[in-house]
N, C-alpha and C positions, 0 to 999 in steps of 0.2 A: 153633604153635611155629616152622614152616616162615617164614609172613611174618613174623616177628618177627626171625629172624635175616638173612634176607632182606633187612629193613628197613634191619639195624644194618651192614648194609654199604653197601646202596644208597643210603638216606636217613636216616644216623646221628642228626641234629638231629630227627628225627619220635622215634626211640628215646631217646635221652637225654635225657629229658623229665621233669620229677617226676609228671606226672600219667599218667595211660595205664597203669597197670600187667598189663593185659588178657596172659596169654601170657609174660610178660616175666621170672618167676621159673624159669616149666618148662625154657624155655632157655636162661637163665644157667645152672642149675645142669647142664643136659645140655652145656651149650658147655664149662662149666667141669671135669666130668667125663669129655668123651671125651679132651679135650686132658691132662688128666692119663694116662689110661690108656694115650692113645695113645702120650703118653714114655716113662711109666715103667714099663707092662705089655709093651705092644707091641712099639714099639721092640728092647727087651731079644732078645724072643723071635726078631722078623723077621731079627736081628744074629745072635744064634744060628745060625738054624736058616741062614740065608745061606752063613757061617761053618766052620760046624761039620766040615767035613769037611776044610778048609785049615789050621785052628789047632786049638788044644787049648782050647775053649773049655766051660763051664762055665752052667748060671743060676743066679743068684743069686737065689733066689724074696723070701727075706728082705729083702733090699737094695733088689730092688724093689718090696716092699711099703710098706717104709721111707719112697723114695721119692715113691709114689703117697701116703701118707697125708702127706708133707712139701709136696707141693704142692697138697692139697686145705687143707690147713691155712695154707698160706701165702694164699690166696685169702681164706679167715676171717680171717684176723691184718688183712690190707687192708683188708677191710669195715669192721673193728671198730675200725680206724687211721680213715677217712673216717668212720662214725656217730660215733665217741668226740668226733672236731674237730666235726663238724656239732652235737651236743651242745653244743659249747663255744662254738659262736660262736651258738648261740640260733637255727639255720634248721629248725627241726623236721622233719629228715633222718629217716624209719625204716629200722633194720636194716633189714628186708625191702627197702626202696626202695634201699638201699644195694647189696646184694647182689643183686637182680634187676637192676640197670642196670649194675655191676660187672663181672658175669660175663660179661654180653655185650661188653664190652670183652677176650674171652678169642679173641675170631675170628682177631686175627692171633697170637695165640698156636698158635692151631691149627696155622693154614698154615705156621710159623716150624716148628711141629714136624715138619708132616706134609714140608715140602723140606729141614729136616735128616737126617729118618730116611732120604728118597730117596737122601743122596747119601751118606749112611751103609750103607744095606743095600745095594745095586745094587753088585754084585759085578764088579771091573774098570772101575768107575767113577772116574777121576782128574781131577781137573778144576783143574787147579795153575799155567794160567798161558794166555794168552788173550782171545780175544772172550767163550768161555764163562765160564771164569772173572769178568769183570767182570760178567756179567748173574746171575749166581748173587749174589756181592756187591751190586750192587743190590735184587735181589728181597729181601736181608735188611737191609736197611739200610732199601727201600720199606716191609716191616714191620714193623720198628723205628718208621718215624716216625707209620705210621697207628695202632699202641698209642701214642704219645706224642699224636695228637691225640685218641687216647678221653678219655684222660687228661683234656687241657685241658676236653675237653668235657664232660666227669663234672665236674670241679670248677666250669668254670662252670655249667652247666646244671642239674644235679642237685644240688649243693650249695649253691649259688648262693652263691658266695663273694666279699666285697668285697676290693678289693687288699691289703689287708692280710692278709685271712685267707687266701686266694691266696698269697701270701709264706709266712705259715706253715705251712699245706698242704704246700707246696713242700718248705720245708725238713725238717719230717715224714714226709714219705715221702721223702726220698732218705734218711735214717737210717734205716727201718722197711724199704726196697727192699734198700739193702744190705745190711743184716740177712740178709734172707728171702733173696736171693741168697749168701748164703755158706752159712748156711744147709742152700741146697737142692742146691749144690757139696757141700757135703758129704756129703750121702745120695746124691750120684748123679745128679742131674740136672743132663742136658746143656745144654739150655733151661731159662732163667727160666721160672718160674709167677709171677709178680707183676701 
């Protein structure tokens, strides 16, 4: 599981592959898992307990459970949005291959969450205008673009899609993305799961 995610950072075109499925489901679904938990359990809590003794702060166990099952779900709805099109356009895509190659596209989801909760919990931490400030803005926007090259790379590689179907794709998932981001604004989560 280790070299596989390993991989999907180092050498993403060896992971995004249709064929090789060795490994590649245990850590989607764990990449896809901690990054949930780590928003919508963690998060919560580390904010609390941080917290707690300056405000009047409260857990919302409910909320976060909500949450956690809104972007485990949101993950599924993706899959099922990239097999449904792969269906459609005749490249014999499997769930399983969908979701095992998917997930690992969850890596800079991670890191998006794990240096939002940093600069969310760390107490006295301001960072509103500056050198800091731009490199914070960077590093989110450098993870923003590396999930947009999973992306490209899932659609070409793994679903192997011709321009047109590429085109469709595209236009499929910015209505299925938006969805699941308002969505997931709405139960509570700070970061996308998409």
């Amino acid at each position: 599981m280790w070299k596989v995610l390993l991989q999907s950072i180092v050498s993403p075109l060896h992971v995004f592959r249709r064929e090789g499925d060795k490994g590649k489901e245990v850590a989607s679904i764990v990449t896809v898992l901690s990054t949930a938990v780590l928003g919508t359990v963690l998060l919560p809590i580390a904010y609390y307990l941080a917290y707690r003794n300056r405000y009047e702060l409260t857990l919302d166990v409910g909320g976060m459970l909500l949450a956690l099952c809104v972007s485990v779900l949101s993950w599924i709805a993706v899959c099922l949005l990239f097999w449904t099109l792969s269906k459609a356009f005749h490249n014999g895509l499997s769930f399983r291959q969908t979701a095992s190659k998917w997930g690992l596209s969850y890596v800079p989801n991670f890191l998006c969450v794990l240096l939002y909760g940093f600069l969310k919990v760390v107490p006295d931490l301001k960072i509103s205008s500056g050198f800091a400030a731009y490199l914070v803005s960077a590093m989110f926007i450098l993870l923003l673009v590396w999930k947009v090259i999973y992306y490209f790379m899932f659609l070409r590689f793994v679903m192997d899609t011709s321009l047109k179907e590429f085109l469709l794709t595209v236009a499929a998932s910015a209505i299925v993305f938006s969805a699941l981001i308002w969505a997931g604004a709405s139960a509570g989560i700070q970061v996308p799961f998409i």
